[in-house]
C-alpha positions in Angstrom: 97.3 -20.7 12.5 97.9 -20.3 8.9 96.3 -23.1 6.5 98.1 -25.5 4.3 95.6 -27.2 2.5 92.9 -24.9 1.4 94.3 -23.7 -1.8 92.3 -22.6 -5.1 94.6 -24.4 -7.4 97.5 -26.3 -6.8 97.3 -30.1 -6.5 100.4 -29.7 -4.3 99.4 -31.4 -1.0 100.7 -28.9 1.5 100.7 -25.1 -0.2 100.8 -21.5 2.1 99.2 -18.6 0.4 102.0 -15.8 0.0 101.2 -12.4 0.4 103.6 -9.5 1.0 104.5 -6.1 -1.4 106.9 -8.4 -3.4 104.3 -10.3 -4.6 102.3 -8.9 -7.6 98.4 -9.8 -8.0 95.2 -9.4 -6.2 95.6 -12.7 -4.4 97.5 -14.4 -2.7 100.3 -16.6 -4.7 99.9 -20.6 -3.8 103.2 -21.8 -3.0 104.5 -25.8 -2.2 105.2 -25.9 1.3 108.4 -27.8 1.9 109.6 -29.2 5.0 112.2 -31.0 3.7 114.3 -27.7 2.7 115.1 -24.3 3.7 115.2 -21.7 0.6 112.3 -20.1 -0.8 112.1 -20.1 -4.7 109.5 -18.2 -6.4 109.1 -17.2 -10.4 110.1 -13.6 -11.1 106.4 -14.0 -13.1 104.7 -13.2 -10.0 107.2 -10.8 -8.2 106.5 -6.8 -8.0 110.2 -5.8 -8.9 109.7 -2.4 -8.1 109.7 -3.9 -4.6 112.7 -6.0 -4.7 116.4 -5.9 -4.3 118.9 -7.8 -6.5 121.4 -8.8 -4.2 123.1 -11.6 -6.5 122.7 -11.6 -10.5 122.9 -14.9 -12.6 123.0 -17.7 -9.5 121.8 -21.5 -9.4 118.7 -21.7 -6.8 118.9 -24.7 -4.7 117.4 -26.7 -7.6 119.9 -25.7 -9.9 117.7 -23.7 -11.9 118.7 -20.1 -12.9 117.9 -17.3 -10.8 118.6 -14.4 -9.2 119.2 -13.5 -5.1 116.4 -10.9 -3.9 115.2 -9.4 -0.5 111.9 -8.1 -0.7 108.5 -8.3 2.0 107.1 -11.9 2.0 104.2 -12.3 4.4 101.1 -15.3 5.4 97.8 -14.7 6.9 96.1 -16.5 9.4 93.1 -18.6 8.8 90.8 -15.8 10.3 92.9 -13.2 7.8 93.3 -10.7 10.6 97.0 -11.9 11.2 99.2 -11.0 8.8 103.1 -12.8 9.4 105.4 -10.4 7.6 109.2 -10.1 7.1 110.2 -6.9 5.5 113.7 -8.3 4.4 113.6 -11.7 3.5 115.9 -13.3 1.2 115.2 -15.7 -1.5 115.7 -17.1 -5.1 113.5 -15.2 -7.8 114.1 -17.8 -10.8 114.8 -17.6 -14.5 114.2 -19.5 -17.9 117.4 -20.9 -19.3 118.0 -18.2 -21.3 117.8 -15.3 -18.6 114.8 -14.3 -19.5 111.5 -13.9 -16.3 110.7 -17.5 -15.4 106.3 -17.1 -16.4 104.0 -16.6 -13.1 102.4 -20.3 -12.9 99.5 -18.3 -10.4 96.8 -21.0 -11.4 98.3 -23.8 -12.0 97.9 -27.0 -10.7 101.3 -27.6 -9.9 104.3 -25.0 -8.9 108.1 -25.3 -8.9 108.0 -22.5 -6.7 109.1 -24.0 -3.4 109.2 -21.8 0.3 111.2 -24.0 2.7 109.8 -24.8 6.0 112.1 -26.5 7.9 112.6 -24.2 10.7 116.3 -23.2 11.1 119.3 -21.5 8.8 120.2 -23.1 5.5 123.8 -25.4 5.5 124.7 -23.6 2.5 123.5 -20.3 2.3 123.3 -19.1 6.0 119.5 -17.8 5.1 116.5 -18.6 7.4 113.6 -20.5 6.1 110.2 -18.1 6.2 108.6 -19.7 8.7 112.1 -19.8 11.0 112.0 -16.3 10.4 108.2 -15.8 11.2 108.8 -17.7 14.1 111.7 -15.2 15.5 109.7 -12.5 14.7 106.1 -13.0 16.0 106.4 -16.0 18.5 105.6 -14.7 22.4 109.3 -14.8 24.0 110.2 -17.9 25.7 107.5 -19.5 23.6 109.4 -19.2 19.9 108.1 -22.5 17.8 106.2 -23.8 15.0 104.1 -26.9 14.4 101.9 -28.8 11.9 98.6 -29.0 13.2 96.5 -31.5 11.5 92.8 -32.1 11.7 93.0 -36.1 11.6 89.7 -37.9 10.1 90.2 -40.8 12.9 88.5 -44.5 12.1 89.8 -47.0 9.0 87.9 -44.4 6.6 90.5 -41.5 6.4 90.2 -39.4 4.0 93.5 -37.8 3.2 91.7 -35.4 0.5 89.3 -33.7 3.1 91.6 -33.0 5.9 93.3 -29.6 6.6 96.2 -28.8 8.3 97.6 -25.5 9.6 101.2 -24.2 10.1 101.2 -23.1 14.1 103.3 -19.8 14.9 104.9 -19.9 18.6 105.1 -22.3 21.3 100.8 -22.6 22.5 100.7 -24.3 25.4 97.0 -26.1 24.5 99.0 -27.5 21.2 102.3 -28.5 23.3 101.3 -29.2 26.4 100.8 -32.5 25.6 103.4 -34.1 22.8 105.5 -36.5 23.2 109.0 -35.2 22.6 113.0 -35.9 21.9 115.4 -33.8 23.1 118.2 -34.9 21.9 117.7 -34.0 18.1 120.7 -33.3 16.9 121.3 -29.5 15.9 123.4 -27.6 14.8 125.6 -25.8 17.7 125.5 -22.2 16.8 121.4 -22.7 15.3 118.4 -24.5 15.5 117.9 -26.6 12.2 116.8 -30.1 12.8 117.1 -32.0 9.8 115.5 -35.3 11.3 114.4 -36.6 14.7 115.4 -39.6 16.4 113.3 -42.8 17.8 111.4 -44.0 15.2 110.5 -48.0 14.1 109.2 -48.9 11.1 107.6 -52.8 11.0 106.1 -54.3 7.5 103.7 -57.0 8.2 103.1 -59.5 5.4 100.1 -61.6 4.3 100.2 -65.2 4.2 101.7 -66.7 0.8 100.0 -70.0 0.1 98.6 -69.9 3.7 102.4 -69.9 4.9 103.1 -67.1 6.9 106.2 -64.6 6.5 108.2 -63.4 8.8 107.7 -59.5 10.1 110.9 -56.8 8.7 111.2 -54.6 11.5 113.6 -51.5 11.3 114.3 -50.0 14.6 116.8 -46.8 15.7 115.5 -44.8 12.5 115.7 -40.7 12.3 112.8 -39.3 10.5 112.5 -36.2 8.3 109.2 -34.8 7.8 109.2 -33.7 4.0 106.1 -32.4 3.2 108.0 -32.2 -0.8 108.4 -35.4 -0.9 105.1 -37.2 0.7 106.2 -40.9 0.3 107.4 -43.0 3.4 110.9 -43.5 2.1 114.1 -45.8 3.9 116.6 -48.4 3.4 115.8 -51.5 5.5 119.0 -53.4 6.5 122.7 -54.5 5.1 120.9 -57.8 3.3 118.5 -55.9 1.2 115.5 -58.4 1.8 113.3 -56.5 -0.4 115.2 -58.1 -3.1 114.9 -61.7 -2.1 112.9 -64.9 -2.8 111.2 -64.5 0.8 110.0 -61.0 0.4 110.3 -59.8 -3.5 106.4 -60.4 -4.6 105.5 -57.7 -2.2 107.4 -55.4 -4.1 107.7 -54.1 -7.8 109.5 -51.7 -10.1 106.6 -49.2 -9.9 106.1 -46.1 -8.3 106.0 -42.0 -9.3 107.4 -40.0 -12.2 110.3 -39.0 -10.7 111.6 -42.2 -9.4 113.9 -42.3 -12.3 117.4 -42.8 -13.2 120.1 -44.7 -10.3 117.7 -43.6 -7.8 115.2 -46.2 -9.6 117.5 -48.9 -10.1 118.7 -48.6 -6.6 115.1 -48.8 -4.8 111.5 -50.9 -5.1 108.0 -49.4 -4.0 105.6 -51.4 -1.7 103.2 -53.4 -3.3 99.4 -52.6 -1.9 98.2 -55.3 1.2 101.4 -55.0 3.3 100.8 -53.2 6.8 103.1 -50.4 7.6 103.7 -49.8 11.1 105.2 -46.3 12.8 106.5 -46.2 16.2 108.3 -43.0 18.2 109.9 -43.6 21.3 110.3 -40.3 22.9 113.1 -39.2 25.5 110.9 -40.5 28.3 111.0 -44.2 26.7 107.2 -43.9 26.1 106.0 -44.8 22.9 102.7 -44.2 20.5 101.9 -46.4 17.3 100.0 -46.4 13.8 99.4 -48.8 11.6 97.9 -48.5 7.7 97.5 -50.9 4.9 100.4 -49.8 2.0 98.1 -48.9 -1.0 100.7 -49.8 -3.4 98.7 -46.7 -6.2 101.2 -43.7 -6.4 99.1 -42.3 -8.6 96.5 -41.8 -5.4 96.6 -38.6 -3.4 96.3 -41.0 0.2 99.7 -40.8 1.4 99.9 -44.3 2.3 102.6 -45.3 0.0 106.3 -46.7 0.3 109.8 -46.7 -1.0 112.2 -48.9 0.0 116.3 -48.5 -1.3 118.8 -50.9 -1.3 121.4 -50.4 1.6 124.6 -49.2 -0.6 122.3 -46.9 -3.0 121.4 -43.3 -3.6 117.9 -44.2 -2.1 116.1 -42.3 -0.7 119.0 -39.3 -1.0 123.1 -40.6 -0.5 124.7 -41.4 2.3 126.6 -38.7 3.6 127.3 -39.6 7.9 126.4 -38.3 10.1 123.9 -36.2 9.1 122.5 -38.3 6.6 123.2 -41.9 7.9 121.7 -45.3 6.3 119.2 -45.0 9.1 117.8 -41.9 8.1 114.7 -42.0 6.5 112.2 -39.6 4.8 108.4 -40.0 6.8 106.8 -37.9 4.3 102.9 -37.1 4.9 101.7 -40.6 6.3 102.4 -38.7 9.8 99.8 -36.4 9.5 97.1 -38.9 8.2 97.7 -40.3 12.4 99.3 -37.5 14.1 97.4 -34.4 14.9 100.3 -32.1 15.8 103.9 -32.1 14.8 106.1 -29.4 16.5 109.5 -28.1 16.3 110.0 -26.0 19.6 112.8 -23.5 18.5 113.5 -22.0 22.1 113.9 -25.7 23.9 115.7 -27.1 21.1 113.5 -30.1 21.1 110.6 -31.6 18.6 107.6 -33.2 19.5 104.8 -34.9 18.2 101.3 -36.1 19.7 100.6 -39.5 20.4 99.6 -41.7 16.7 95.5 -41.4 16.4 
């Protein structure tokens, strides 16, 4: 297992600790681990160049920032440190300033823009595997090629999201799949394995009384989830009417929300007030189904990942709509599932994805 959340710096909620002959320093370079993208992007700042290959000059990253394409050795430890997860060869962005010159080495920080993609599979765009895809292929047991999230859930009403940890699981351990629930039929790309979201999920705000009349439950079924670690809200469009918007349901939501909630994206969504429980279902491909439920908190300025989003149906919100891979229904799950789900896996060899039951 390699850790996610034990990092010296970065405020960052999920980081790995880079280490590899491309990377300059003493120790290891924190990094924001993304599971809602593929590329990695890191600052030429902290890159040994004497180690690295320009294979494109003068590009746009994924971000579109300036950068150049390089192949150098990127490489995580396990927790222990007696693992080390190398790829000799691995392609990525090393990014620029505006004006060409080294973007600086943000080491100790508290917050990156360097990025390394974890979704496990090859890029739409680029063709490139993510780091962890490729650490998978290359030191997973065959037959058992996978990775997962492992998270050490606080269990009880007390959770406290700032003291967890979670680890990033190389290969297919039965003891961590041997008991998830899971869908087969995420849909994949047919030449690769690259889920972008997974199937089966029901979302269900409960309201509080308003002047001790009660209001009726929103509940949004047949939803596919991405797990984005990079963008840790719980994030969807509820349905064609847009009842977040209307006399029924509008006090329990306002114009708030985080930083980057800006521009059409802003006027086209509303975030959760605080009060209103949230609950998750999955349904997995055997019809069985696990639950969790949490109060919204309604502060995005907290680090508890217990906060919502909600876009109007025609909008940008929470990303456009492009079918079918990136329906209305699609939502973006963010970190509430590892707050109340201890292990979230992507089996690369089954093409299926699993998750354990909702704690």
């Amino acid at each position: 297992m390699i850790p996610l959340r034990s990092h010296k710096y970065r405020g960052n909620s999920f980081c790995v600790s880079l280490t590899g002959n491309a990377v300059r320093g003493d120790e290891p370079f924190e990094v924001h681990f993304d599971t809602g993208s593929w590329p990695t992007c890191l600052p030429y700042g902290c890159l040994d160049k004497s180690k690295l290959t320009v294979l494109e000059k003068d590009v746009k990253d994924a971000w579109g920032k300036p950068a150049d394409v390089v192949r150098g050795q990127l490489a995580l430890k396990s927790t222990d440190g007696k693992t080390l997860y190398a790829v000799d060869d691995f392609v990525f962005y090393a990014r620029k300033k505006p004006n060409g010159e080294d973007a600086d080495c943000d080491r100790t920080s508290k917050w990156t823009a360097a990025i390394v993609g974890g979704l496990p599979g090859i890029g739409p765009v680029r063709k490139w595997p993510s780091l962890p895809y490729a650490i998978a292929l290359k030191h997973s047991e065959p037959g058992k090629v996978g990775l997962g999230i492992v998270s050490d859930v606080q269990s009880g009403p007390s959770r406290d999201w700032a003291s967890g940890k979670s680890y990033l699981q190389i290969g297919a351990d039965p003891r961590i799949t041997g008991n998830l629930h899971w869908r087969t039929d995420v849909p994949v790309h047919p030449e690769r394995f690259s889920p972008g979201a997974l199937p089966g999920f029901t979302i269900t705000f409960r309201f509080p009384k308003t002047n001790d009349v009660a209001v009726p439950d929103i509940v949004v079924p047949d939803l596919s989830a991405t797990i984005d670690t990079g963008a840790p809200e719980l994030m969807l469009r509820l349905r064609r009417d847009d009842p977040h918007r209307s006399d029924v349901y509008k006090q329990f939501f306002a114009d708030e929300g985080p930083g980057w909630r800006k521009g059409q994206g802003k006027a086209d969504s509303l975030c959760l007030r605080g009060g209103v429980t949230v609950q998750i279902a999955f349904t997995d491909s055997k019809g069985e189904t696990t639950r969790c439920e949490f109060l919204s908190i309604g502060d995005f300025n907290s680090p508890n990942p217990t906060k919502v989003m909600v876009g109007d149906w025609s909008g940008i919100f929470p990303w456009r709509i492009r079918p079918p891979e990136k329906p209305p229904g699609r939502i973006n799950l963010g970190n509430t599932l590892y707050l109340f789900c201890p292990v979230y896996f992507w089996d690369i060899t089954n093409k299926r994805v699993g998750l354990h039951d909702f704690m």
